[in-house]
N, C-alpha and C positions, 0 to 999 in steps of 0.2 A: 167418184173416188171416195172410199170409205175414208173419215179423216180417226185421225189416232193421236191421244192425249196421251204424251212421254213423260216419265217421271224426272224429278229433279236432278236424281241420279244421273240417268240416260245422258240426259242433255249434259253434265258437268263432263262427261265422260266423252263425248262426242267434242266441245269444245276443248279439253287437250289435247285431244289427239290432234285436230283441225290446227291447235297453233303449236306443237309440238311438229306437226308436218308441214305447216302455212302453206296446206293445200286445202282446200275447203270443198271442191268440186271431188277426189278423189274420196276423203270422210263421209261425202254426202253417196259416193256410190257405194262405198262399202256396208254403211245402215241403209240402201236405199229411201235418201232424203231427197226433199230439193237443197240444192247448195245455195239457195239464199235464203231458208230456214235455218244453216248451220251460219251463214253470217251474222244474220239476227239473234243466234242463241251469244258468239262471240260477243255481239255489241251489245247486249243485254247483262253480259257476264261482265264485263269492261265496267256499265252504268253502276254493277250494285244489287242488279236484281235479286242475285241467286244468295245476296248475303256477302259476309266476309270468307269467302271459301276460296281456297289457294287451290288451282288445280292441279298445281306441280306436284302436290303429295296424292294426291287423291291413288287409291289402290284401282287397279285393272277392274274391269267389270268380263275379262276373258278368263278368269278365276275360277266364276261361276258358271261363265259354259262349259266350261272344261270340264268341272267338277257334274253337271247334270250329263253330260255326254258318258263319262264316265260310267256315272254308275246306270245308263243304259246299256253298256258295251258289255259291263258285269252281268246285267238282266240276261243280256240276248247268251253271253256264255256259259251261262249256267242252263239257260234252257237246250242250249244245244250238246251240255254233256250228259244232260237227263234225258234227250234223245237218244245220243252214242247208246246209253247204259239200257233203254229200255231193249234198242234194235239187237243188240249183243245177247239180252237174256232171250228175244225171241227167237234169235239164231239157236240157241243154248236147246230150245225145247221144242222146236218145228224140226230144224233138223242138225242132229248130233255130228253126223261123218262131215255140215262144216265146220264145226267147232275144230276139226284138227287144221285146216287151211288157215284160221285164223292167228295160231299160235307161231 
C-alpha cells in the first residue's frame, strides 16, 4: 500500500469536519482514510501540534475543487463548441442542399 504524506492543510480540514460531525469513521471514508489516522490527527490537534489554529474558522478546502472542476467543465465546453463550429462549416462545404435542413 502506497503511503501518502498529507499537508497541514488536509489534515486541519479533515479534523473539522470529523468534529464538526463527531463521526470520524464516515470523514475517514469520505478522504478514503483509516479512521484511526483521523483520530490521531484529532488528538494531535487537541495536543498543540498543528500550532494555535482554530478549526472553526478555517475556510473549506471544497472551494478549491470546485473551482479546478470548473474550469475543466469550461476546457471540455469550449472544445466542444469548437467541434459544433468545425462540423457545421464541413456541412457548409461537403454538402450545401443540408445547409437548408439545418436552419
Amino acid at each position: 500500500m502506497k503511503r501518502t504524506k498529507h499537508s497541514k492543510d488536509f489534515k486541519l480540514q479533515v479534523v473539522k469536519e470529523a468534529t464538526e460531525t463527531g463521526n470520524n469513521s464516515l470523514v475517514a471514508r469520505r478522504y478514503e482514510l483509516n479512521p484511526n489516522m483521523v483520530s490521531r490527527w484529532i488528538r494531535e490537534y487537541k495536543d498543540g501540534k498543528y500550532g494555535e489554529v482554530d478549526v472553526a474558522v478555517l475556510p473549506d478546502l471544497d472551494s478549491k475543487e470546485l473551482s479546478k472542476e470548473n474550469e475543466k467543465l469550461k476546457i471540455i465546453l469550449g472544445e466542444k463548441d469548437l467541434e459544433i463550429a468545425i462540423l457545421r462549416d464541413l456541412i457548409k462545404k461537403k454538402n450545401p442542399h443540408l445547409l437548408k435542413n439545418l436552419k
